[in-house]
C-alpha positions in Angstrom: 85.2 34.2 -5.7 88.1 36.1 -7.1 88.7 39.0 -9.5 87.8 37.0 -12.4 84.7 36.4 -11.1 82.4 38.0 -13.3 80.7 41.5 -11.5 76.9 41.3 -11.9 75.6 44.4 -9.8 75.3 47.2 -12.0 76.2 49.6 -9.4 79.7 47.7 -9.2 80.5 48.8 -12.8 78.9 52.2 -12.1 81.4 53.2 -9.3 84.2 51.8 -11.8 82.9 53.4 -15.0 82.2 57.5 -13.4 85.6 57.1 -11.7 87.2 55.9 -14.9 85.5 58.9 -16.7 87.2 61.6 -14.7 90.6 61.1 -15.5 89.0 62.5 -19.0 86.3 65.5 -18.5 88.2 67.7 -16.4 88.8 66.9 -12.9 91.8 68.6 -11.6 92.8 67.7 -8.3 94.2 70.5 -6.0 97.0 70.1 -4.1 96.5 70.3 0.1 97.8 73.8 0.9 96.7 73.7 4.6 97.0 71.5 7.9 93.5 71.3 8.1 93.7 70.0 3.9 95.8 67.2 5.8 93.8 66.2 8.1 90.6 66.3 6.0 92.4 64.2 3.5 93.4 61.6 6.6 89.6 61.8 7.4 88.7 60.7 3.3 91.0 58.2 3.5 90.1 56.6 6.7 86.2 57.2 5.5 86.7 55.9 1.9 88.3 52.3 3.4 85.2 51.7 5.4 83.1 52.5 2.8 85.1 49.8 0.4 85.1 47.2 2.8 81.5 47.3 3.4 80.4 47.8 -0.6 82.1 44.6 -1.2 81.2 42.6 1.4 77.9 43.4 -0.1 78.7 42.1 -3.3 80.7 39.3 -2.0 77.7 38.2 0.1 75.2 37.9 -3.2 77.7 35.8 -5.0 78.5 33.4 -2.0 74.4 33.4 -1.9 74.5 32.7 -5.1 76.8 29.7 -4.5 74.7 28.4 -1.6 77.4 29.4 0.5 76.4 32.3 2.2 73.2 32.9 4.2 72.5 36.6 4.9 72.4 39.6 2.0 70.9 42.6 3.1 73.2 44.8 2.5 74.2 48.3 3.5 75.0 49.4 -0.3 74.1 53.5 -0.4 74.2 53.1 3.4 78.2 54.0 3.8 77.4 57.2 4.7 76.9 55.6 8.2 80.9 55.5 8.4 80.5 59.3 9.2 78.8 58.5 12.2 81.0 56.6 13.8 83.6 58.7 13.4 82.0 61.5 14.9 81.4 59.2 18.0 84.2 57.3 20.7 84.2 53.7 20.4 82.9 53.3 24.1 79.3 55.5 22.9 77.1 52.0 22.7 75.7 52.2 19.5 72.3 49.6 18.5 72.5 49.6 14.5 69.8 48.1 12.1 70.8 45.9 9.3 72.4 48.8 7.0 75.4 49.4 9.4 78.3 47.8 7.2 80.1 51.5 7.0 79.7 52.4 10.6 81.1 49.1 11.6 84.1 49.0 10.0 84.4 52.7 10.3 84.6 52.0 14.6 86.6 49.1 14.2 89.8 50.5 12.6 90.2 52.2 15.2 90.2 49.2 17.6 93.2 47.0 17.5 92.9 43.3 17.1 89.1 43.2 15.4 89.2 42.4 12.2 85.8 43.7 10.7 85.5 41.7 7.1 86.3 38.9 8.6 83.7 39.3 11.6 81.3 40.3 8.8 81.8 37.3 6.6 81.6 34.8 9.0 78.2 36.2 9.8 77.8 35.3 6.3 78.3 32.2 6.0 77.3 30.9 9.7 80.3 30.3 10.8 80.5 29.2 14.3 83.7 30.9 15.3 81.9 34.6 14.4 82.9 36.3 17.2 79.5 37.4 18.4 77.0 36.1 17.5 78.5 32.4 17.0 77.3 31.5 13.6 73.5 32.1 15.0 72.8 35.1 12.5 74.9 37.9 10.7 74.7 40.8 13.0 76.6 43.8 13.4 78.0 43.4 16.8 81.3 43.5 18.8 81.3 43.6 23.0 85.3 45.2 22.2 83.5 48.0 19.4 80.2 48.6 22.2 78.4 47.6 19.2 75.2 45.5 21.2 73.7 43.1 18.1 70.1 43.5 17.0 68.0 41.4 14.7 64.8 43.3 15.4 61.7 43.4 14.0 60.6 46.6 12.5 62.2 49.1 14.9 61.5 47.3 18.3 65.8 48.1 19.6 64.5 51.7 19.9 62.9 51.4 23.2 65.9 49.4 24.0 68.2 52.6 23.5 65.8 54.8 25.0 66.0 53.0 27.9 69.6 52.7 27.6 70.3 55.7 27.3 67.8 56.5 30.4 70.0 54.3 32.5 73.5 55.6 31.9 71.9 58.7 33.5 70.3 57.2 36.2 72.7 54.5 37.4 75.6 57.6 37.3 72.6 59.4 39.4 73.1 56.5 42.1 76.7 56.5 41.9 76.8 53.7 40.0 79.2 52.3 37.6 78.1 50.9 33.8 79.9 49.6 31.3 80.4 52.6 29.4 81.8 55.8 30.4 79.7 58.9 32.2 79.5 61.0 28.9 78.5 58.1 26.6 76.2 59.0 23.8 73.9 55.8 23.1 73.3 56.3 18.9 70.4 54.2 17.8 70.1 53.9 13.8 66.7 52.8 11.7 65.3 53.0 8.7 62.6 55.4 7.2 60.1 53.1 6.6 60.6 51.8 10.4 60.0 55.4 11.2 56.0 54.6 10.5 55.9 52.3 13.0 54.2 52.2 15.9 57.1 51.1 18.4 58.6 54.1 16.9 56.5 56.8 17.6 56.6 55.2 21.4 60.1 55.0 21.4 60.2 58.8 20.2 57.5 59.7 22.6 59.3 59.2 25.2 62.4 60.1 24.5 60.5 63.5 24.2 59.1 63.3 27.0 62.1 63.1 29.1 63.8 66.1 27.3 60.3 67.7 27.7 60.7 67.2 31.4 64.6 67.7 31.7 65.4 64.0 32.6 68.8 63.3 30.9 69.0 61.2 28.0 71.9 61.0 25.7 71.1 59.6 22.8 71.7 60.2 19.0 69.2 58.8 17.1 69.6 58.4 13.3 67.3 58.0 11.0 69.1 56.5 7.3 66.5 57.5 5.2 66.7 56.0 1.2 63.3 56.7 0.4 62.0 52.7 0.0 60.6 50.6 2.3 61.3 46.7 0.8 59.1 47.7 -2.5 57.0 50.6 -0.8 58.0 54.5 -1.5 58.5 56.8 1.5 57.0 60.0 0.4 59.4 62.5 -0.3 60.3 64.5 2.4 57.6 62.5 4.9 60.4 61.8 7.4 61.3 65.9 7.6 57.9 66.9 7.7 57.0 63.7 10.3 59.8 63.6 12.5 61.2 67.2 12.9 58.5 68.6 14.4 59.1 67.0 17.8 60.9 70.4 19.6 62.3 68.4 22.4 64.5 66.1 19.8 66.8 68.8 18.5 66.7 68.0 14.5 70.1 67.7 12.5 70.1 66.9 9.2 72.9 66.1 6.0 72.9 64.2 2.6 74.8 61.4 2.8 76.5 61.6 -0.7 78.7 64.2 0.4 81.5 63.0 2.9 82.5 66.4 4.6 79.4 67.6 5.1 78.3 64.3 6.8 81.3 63.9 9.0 80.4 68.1 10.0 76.7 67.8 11.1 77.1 64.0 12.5 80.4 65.7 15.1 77.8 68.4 15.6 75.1 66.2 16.2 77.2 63.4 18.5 79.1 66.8 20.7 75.4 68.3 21.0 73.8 65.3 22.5 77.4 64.6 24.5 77.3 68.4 26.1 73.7 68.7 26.9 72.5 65.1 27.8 69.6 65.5 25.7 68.1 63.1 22.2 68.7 64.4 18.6 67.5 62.9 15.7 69.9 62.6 12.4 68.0 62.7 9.3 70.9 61.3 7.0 69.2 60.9 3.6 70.5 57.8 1.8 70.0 56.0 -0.8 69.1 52.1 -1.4 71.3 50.7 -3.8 70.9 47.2 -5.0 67.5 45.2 -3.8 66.3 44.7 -0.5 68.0 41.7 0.3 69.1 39.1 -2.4 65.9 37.5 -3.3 64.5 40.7 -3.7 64.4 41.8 -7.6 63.8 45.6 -7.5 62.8 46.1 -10.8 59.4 44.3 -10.5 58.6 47.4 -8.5 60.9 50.6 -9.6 62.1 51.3 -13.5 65.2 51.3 -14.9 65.3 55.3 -14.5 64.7 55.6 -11.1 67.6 52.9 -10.2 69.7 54.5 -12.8 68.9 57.6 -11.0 69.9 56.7 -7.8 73.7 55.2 -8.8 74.5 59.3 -9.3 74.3 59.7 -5.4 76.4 56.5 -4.3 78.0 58.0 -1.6 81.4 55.8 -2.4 81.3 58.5 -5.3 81.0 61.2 -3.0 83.4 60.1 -1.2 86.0 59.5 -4.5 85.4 62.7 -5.9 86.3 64.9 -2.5 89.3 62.8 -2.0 90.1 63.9 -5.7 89.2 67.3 -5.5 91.6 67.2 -2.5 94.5 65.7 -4.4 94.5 62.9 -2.1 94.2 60.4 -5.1 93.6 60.5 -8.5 91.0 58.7 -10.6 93.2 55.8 -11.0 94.5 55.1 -7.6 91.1 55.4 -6.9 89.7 52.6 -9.0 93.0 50.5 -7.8 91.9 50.7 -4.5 88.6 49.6 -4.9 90.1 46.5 -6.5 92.6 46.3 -3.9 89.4 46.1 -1.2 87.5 43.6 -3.7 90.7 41.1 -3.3 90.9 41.1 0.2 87.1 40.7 0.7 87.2 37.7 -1.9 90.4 36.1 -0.6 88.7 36.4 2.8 85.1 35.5 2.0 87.3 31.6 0.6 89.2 31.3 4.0 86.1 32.2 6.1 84.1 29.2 3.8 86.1 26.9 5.7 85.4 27.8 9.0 83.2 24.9 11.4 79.3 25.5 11.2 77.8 24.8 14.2 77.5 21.1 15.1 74.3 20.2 17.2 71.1 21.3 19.0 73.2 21.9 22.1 75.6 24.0 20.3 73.1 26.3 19.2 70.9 26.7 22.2 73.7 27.1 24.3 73.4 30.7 25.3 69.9 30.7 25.6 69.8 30.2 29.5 72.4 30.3 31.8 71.4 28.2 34.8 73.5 28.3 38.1 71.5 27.0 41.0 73.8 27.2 43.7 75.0 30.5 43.1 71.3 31.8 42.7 70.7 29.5 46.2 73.5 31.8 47.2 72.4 35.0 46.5 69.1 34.4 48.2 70.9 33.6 51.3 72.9 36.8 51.2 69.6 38.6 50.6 67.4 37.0 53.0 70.5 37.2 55.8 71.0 40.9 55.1 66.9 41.7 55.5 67.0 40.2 59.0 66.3 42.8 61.8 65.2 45.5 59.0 62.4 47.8 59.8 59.3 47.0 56.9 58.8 50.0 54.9 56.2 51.6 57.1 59.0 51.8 59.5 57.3 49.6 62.2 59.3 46.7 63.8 60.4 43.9 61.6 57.6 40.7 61.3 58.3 37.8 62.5 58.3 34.6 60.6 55.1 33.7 61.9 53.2 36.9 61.5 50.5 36.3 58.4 50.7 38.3 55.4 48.5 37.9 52.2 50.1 37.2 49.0 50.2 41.2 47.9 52.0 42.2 51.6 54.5 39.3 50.9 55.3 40.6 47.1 55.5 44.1 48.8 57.6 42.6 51.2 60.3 41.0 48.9 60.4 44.1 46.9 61.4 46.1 49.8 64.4 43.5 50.7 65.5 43.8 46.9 65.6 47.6 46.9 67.1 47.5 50.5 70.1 44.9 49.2 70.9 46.0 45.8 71.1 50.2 44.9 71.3 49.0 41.7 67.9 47.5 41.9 64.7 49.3 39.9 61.0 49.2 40.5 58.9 51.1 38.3 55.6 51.1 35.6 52.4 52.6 35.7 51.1 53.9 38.9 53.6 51.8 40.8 54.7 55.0 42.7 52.9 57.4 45.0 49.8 55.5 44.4 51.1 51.9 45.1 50.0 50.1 42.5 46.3 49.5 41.3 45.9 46.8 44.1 48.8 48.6 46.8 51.5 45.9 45.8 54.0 48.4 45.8 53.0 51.3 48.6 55.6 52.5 50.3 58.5 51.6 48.0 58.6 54.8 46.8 58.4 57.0 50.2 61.3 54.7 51.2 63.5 54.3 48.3 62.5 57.6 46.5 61.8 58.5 43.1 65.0 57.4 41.6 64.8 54.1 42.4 60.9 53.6 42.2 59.2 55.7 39.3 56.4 56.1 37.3 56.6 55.9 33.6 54.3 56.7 30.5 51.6 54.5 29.9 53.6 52.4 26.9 54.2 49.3 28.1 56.7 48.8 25.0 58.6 52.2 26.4 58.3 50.5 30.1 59.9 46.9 28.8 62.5 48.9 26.8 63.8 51.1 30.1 63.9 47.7 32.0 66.2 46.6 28.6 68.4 49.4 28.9 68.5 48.9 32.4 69.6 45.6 32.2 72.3 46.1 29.6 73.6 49.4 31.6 74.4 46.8 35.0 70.9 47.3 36.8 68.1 44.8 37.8 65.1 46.3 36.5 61.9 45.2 38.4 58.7 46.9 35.5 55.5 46.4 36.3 53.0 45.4 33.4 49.4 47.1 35.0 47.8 43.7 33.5 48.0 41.1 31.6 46.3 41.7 28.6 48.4 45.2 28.5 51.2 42.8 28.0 50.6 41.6 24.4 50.9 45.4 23.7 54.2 44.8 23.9 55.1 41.1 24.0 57.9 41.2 21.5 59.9 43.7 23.8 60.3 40.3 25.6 60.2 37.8 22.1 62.2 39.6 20.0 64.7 41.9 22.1 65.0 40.6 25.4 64.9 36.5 24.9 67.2 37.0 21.7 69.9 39.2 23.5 72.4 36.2 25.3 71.3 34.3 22.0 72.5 36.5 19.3 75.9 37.6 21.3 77.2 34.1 23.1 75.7 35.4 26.1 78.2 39.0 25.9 75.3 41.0 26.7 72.4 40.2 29.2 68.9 41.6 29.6 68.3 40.8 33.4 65.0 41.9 34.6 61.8 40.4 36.7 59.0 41.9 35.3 56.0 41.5 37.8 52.5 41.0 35.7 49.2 41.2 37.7 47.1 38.5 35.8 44.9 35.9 35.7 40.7 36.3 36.4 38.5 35.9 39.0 38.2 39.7 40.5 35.0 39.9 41.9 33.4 43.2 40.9 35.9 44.2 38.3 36.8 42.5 35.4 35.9 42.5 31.4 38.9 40.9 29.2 41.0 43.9 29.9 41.4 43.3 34.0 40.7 39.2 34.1 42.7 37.9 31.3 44.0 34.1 31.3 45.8 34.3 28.0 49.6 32.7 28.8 50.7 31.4 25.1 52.8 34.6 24.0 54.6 33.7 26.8 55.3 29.7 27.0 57.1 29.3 23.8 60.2 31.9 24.1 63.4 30.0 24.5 65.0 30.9 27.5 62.6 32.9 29.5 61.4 32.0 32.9 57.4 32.2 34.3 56.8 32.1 37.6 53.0 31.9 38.9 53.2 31.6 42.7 50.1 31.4 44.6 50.3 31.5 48.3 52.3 34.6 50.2 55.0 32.3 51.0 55.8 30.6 47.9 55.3 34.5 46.0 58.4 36.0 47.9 60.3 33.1 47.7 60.1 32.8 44.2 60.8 37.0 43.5 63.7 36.6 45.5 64.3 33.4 43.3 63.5 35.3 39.8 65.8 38.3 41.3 69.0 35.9 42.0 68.3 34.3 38.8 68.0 38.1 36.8 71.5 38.8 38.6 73.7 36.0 38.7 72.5 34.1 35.0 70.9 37.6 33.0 67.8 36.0 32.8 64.4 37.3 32.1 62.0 36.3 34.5 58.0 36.9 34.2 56.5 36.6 37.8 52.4 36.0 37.0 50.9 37.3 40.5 46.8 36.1 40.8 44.7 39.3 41.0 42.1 37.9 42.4 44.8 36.0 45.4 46.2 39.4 46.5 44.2 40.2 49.7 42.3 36.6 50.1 42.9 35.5 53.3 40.7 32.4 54.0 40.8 28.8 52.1 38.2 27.3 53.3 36.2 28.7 55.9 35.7 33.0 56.5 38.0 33.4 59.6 40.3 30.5 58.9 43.4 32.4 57.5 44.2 29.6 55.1 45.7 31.9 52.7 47.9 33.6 54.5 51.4 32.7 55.5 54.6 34.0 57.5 57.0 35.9 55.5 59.9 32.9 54.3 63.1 33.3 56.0 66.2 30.6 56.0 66.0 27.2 54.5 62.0 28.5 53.2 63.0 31.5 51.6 63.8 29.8 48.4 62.3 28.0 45.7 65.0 26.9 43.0 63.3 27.8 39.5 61.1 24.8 38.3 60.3 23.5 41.6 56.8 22.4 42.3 54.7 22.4 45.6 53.0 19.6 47.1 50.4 18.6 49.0 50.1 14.7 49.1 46.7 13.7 51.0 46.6 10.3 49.6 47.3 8.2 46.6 44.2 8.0 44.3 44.7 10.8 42.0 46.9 13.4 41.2 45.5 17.0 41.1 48.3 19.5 38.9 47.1 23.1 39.1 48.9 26.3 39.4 47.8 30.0 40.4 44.1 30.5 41.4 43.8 26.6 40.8 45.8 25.7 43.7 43.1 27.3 46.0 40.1 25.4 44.1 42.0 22.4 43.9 42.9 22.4 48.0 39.3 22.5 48.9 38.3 19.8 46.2 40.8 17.7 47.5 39.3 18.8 51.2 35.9 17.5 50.0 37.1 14.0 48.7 39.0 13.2 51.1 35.8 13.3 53.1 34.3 10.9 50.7 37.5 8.8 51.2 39.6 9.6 48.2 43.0 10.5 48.8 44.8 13.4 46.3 47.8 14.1 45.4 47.8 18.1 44.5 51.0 18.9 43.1 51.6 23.3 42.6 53.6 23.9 39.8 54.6 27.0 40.4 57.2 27.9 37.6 55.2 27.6 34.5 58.8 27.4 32.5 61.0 25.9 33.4 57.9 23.1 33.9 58.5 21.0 36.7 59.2 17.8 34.6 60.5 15.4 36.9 58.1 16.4 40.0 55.3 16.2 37.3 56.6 12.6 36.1 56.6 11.4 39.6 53.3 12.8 40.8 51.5 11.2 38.1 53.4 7.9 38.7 52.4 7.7 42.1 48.9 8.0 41.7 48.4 6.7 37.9 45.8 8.8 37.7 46.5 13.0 36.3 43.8 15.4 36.4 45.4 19.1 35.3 42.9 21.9 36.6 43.8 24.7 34.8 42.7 28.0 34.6 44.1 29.5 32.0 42.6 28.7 28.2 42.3 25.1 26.6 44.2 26.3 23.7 47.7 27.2 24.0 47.2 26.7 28.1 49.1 25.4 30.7 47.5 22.0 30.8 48.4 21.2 27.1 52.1 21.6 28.0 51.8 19.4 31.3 50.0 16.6 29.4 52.6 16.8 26.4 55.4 16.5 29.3 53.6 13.3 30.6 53.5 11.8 27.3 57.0 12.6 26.4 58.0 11.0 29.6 56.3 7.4 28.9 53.3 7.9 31.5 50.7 5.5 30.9 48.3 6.4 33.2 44.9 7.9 32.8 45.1 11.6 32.1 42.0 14.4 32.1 41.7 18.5 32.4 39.2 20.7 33.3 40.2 24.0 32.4 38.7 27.9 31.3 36.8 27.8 28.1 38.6 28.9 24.8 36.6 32.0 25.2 37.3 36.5 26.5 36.5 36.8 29.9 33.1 39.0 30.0 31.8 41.0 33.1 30.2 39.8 35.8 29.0 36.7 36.5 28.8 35.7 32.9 33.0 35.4 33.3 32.2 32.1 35.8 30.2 29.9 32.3 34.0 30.2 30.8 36.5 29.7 33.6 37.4 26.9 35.5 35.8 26.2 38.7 35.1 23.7 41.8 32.6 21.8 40.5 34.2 21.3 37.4 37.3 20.1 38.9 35.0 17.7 41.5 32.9 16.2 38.8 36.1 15.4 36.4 37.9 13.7 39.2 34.7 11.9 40.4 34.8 10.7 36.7 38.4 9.2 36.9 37.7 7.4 40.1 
């Protein structure tokens, strides 16, 4: 890549060919006559740069694509108008960009010393490992020094993200709490037009309404770059004014992007309105696409000759030229030689970034998936648990004592309670989890006691509930959402997929998305139930790198592991899933009524931790091994009650953490007995039993191995739900079989 590399975008010899042209029909520049003439031409100046840098790292990412060199090509090209943006913003506003942000990066960087934006860019390019953010894993525009927080999002799913960002600036300030960013931030949150259909979207929108319907501060510029395309798919001309600038509570600002002035004008407007009044705007910047979607995209299978043509006549790189012109800032010449200029330093280095080290092994990669730091999580709970001794509960009765019984939904209550009590930067909130409690009372009293800033209802949008415990977690606080159910949490799983397990990933672990969010789940609710209320379904959640699912069972194990899941979410930034049994919250007997089998003192000391993939066990004999977890621990104890009557002695091991799996508990459970019998209650597809039998294999056991486990089937009402989940008898029988 050098200048004599031949240019094959024809909006490259566009730019070169209109600027060339004016130098002969008539533009006469005009001399600055003004101090404000000087500083506008400074602005031009400072503007046009970005906008260069970022036109040809576009172009030099097609050609090293082109060589096999490069990896990433969708570019920002028509997009520059972004640069306006960020100079109407302070580089300590956090800012979530989508993939078109070349101009506003650069823009933000000059004025940072020491980051040297092509070369972040390029690196991102061509994966190299010493990219200063992301590490070679993806090109994303991202920089902890520029408060630039990476995203490679699906369609639109950072907005809930920088809703709930923006939410917590407010809130922790509200506390007294510090953040990372300054008091007045102004979280800006750019997206696409075509994004602007989807659903997440109108959620994230929703809400952001909602607060400024209901006065709740939220400062946050969101800007929609609007070029009219979708990949191949037209966005109807003026769809996103008529769609989006109806909503009264997002005050509406909108500029073309082709002309420079203008932009820079409405997005200061735009930035200062949002700064002063603590309340969401939306910028409408109309853009243009220029170039294909990405570089295996070839537009003109879908748009004509004209329309592209068309388009080249509202390159805001023109827009830009022309004012600094008109301004006498540069003529048509100097114009032209310093594009070139910008073309030479991108190319020369684009060849030094080509030898930079890719990243060298499994390890390498995965490294900043999931921090793990046992001793200081082991710490923290000691802290915690120390600090909750002698404390009044929330009902402001005297303290329990160790001894005193609790059922599993007193003890989660009872954990919470310590959390909120031991860290003001702690959140619980979802829906209903307020005044009312909680559907099942898991969370009464929290709120009388802690008060609405700290415990909170939200909107029924569990993708606007996941993305205020993602802006909590970036913002410094240890968001505790509630999911109402299970099933409501596929409504939203890639709030967890896409944004939260990808954060540490995509930014060397720079940013964190700590958070524990509680999920009522599993079946078995007698006289409620349907799909909706008694789902099993855990496979959305088992195969995301990083995260951690906890299903405790009994009271003592359930606060032991949240206070776990919390230490973890604090010291490491990891998100945490804590599966609570439904059906398990009040149940107080195992096997007789009376015999207060399932409840348990509250855990305090050496008990009041369990280190994240440790299992529970209950060893009875030595003739088979019995691995369950949740509402199979109960089924499997009074099985293993039964046989041991009949004179066979079991082994029931309690997973616990469904990731990370118990391996080498597992491993030496099965070796002891020879004999492996999973109960498991969740699905025989994608469940928890296929995982533990792949661990067994992968770690040379030879023994004999069976499963009993829920049918691959919905959950229907009433007793028809007990012909597809796993039961007693089913359990018995199998093990009867083995023996």
């Amino acid at each position: 890549m050098n200048r004599r590399t031949p240019r094959t975008e024809p909006v490259d010899d566009n730019f070169l060919r209109e600027v060339a042209a004016w130098s002969t029909e008539g533009h006469v520049p005009r001399s600055p006559a003004a101090e404000g003439d000087v500083r506008t031409g400074r602005e031009l100046l400072e503007l046009f740069d970005s906008q260069l840098g970022s036109r040809h790292l576009d172009l030099a990412a097609r050609e090293l694509g082109a060589r096999g060199v490069g990896y990433y090509s969708i570019g920002s090209a028509g997009h520059e108008s972004n640069a306006a943006v960020a100079a109407a913003l302070r580089t300590t506003d956090p800012a979530l960009l989508h993939y078109r942000s070349g101009g506003f990066y650069l823009r933000r960087a000059a004025e940072v010393s020491g980051v040297a934006p092509l070369w972040d860019v390029l690196l991102g390019v061509v994966a190299a490992a010493s990219e200063p953010i992301a590490g070679g894993r993806h090109k994303v525009f991202g920089r902890g020094e520029l408060s630039i927080v990476p995203q490679t999002s699906t369609i639109a799913s950072h907005l809930p993200r920088a809703v709930g960002l923006a939410f917590s600036i407010e809130r922790a300030a509200k506390l007294g709490l510090r953040t990372e960013w300054p008091r007045d931030s102004v979280v800006v949150c750019s997206f696409g037009d075509a994004s602007a259909n989807h659903s997440t979207t109108a959620g994230a929108l929703n809400t952001a309404a909602h607060c400024s319907y209901q006065h709740i501060p939220l400062p946050l510029l969101l800007v929609c770059e609007d070029n009219g395309i979708g990949i191949s798919v037209s966005t109807p001309d003026g769809w996103i004014r008529r769609s989006l600038s109806t909503r009264t509570e997002l005050t509406w600002f909108e500029v073309d992007g082709s002309d420079p002035l203008e932009c820079l004008a409405v997005a200061e407007r735009a930035a200062d309105w949002v700064r002063t009044h603590r309340r969401p705007a939306l910028l409408h910047l109309r853009t243009v696409r220029l170039m294909g979607h990405a570089g295996s995209d070839v537009e003109t299978g879908y748009r004509s000759p004209e329309d592209i043509t068309a388009e080249y006549r509202r390159d805001p790189l023109l827009g830009t030229a022309e004012a600094l012109v008109n301004h006498g800032v540069l003529d048509a010449r100097q114009v032209i030689d310093r594009y070139e200029a910008k073309r030479a330093e991108v190319a020369e280095t684009a060849e030094r970034a080509l030898d930079q080290r890719k990243l060298g092994s499994s390890a390498e990669v995965s490294a900043s998936i999931a921090c793990d730091s046992p001793e200081r999580i082991a710490e923290r709970v000691r802290l915690v648990t120390a600090a909750s001794t002698g404390r009044a509960t929330v009902s402001g009765t005297a303290p329990s004592k160790n001894g005193t019984p609790l059922t599993l939904a007193q003890s989660i209550n009872r954990a919470l309670a310590e959390e909120l009590a031991h860290n003001e930067g702690s959140l619980v909130f979802g829906q209903d989890v307020a005044r009312k409690g909680g559907v099942y009372g898991v969370t009464r009293g929290l709120h009388r006691e802690f008060g609405g800033a700290r415990v909170f209802d939200t909107l029924l949008d569990e993708q606007s509930i996941l993305g205020t415990a993602l802006g909590a977690g970036l913002a410094g606080l240890l968001p505790v959402p509630e999911i109402q159910y299970l099933a409501y949490l596929h409504n939203a799983a890639d709030q967890i997929r896409g944004e939260a397990a990808t954060t540490g990933f995509f930014s060397s672990g720079r940013y964190r998305n700590p958070m524990v969010v509680r999920v009522p789940g599993y079946a078995y609710q007698r006289g409620f139930g349907g799909h909706f209320h008694n789902d099993n379904s855990v496979a959305a959640l088992l195969d995301i790198p990083g995260v951690v699912v906890a299903s405790p069972a009994r009271p003592d194990d359930a606060a032991a592991m949240l206070r776990s899941c919390l230490a973890a979410a604090e010291v490491d930034g990891r998100v945490c899933v804590f599966l609570e049994p439904i059906a398990l919250y009040h149940t107080r007997d195992l096997h007789e009524p009376g015999d207060g089998g399932w409840t348990a003192g509250y855990p305090d000391g050496e008990s009041g931790h369990v280190p994240l993939g440790s299992a529970g066990e209950y060893v009875y004999g030595s003739d088979l091994t019995l691995v369950t977890s949740g509402n199979g621990l109960a089924m499997s104890l009074r099985v293993a009650r039964r046989l041991r009557q009949r004179g066979v002695g079991i082994h029931v091991l309690d997973l616990r953490w469904l990731a990370p799996l118990p391996r080498h508990q597992l491993s030496r459970a099965a070796e002891a007995t020879g004999r492996v019998l999973v109960a498991d209650e969740t699905r025989a597809s994608g469940g928890i039993s296929e995982r533990v039998i792949t661990a067994l294999i992968d770690a040379g056991f030879t023994g004999t191995v069976r499963r009993a486990s829920s049918a691959d089937s919905f959950i229907p009402l009433g007793e028809a739900a007990y012909h597809v989940l796993l039961d007693e008898e089913s359990i018995e029988r199998t093990a009867l079989e083995m023996l």
